[in-house]
N, C-alpha and C positions, 0 to 999 in steps of 0.2 A: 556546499552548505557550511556557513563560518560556524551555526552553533546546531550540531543537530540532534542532541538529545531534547533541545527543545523547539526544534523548527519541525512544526509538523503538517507544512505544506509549501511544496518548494513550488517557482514557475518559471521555466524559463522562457523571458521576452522573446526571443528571436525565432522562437517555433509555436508562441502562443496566438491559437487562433483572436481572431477578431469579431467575429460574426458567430450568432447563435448556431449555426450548420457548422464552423471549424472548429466548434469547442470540443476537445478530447478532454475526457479525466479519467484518471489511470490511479490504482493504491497499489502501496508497493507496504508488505510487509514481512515480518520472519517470522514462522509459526513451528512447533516442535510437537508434531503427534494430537492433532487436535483430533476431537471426537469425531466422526464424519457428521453429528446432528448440528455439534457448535460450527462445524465450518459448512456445512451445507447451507444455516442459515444464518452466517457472517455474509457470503458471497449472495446469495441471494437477495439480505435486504440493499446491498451496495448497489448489485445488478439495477434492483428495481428504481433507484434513485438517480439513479444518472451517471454509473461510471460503466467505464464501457471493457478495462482491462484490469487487469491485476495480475499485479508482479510477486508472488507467491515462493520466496525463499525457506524452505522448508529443511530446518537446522538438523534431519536425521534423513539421509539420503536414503534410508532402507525404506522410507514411508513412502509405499505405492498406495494406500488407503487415500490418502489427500489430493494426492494425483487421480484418481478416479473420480474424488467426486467433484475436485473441479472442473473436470475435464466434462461432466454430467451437468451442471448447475450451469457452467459456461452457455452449453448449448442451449440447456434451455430457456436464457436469458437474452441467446445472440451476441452474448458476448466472448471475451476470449481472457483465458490466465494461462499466464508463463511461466512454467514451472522451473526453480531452478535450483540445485540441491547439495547441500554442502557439503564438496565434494575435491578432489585436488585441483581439477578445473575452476572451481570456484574461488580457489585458495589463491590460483595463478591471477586470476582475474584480481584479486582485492590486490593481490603484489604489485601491480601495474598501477595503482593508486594513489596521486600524489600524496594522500593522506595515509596512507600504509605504515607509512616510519611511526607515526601515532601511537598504532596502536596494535602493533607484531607485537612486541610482549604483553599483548592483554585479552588473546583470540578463546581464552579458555571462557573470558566474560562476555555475557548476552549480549548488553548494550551494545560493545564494541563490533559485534558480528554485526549487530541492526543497525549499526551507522557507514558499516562497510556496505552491506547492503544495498542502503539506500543511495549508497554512493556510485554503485553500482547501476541501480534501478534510473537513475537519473541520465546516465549515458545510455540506456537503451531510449528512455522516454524523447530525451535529443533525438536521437535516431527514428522514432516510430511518432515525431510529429506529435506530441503528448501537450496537451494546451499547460493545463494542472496535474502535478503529482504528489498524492497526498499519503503521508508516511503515519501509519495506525497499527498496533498491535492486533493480535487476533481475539483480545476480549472488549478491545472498543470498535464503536460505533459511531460515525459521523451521520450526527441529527441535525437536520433541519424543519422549523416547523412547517411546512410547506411538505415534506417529505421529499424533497427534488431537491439535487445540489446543484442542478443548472442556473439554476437564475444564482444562486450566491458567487458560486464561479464567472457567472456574466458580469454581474457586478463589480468582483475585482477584476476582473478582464479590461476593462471599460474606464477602470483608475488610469491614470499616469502613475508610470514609478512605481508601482507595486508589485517586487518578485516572489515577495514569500508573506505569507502569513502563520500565523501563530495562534493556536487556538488552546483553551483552558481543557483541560480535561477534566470530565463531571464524574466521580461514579456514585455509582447505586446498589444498591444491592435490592435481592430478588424476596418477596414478598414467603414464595415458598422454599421450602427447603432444596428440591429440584426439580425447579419447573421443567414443562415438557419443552417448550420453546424459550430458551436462553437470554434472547433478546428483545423477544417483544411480551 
């Protein structure tokens, strides 16, 4: 990814299905101690819309709280999240990264971990045949009005030439003070 604090949906051609049966979509993001309610229903409404994986980098390796409830919410969605946790394993992993030199002196800031990450998430996504991988923090939310990301991922599927997309990020804020349900 040439720019990725703003590329927020990578694809790559050569493993991107074709046909509405080969379309994978996979989110890959880095989350630090989420509430189990916010991430129970982060991954839930993704589930529900049409991604099938999530690549769940979780920037404090002692969080086994996130790891249960994805690991609960997966199932019950039929899908699958790949936990993976920052950790010296993961350190070695981002060292092997041609973008590495970037940004070793900057591992103490967020960003830089969530573009290693991602950089990361994208060599699995190769590997595990991933149509679209789409890169979202744990307080956003990819909306569509339809509610299904299939057809919008078909649709760039079905472009010539289109490997990434770039989406605005909206926010909003919540009506009450704290709602029970975060997102919707």
């Amino acid at each position: 990814m040439k720019d990725e604090q703003e590329a927020q949906d990578v694809q790559s051609k050569e493993s991107a299905g074709t046909s509405e049966d080969d379309l994978v979509l996979a989110i890959c993001s880095t989350m630090k101690n989420p509430s189990k309610d916010v991430l129970q229903s982060w991954l839930s409404y993704h589930f529900s819309i049409g991604f099938s994986l999530v690549l769940l980098f979780l920037d404090d390796p002692s969080d086994d709280l996130s790891a249960a409830t994805s690991e609960m919410v997966a199932k019950q969605f039929g899908g699958e999240v790949l936990i993976t946790r920052h950790d010296e394993r993961l350190r070695k992993e981002w060292e092997s990264l041609t973008i590495f030199a970037e940004y070793r002196q900057k591992l103490d800031d967020q960003m830089a971990r969530q573009i290693l990450n991602a950089e990361v998430a994208v060599g699995i996504a190769r590997k595990k045949k991933i149509s679209w991988l789409l890169h979202i923090d744990g307080d956003e939310l990819f909306f569509t009005p339809a509610l299904d990301a299939r057809p919008h991922f078909e649709m760039l599927s079905s472009k010539k030439n289109i490997y990434q997309a770039v989406y605005l990020n909206m926010e909003a804020m919540a009506e009450e003070e704290e709602p029970s349900e975060p997102f919707f």
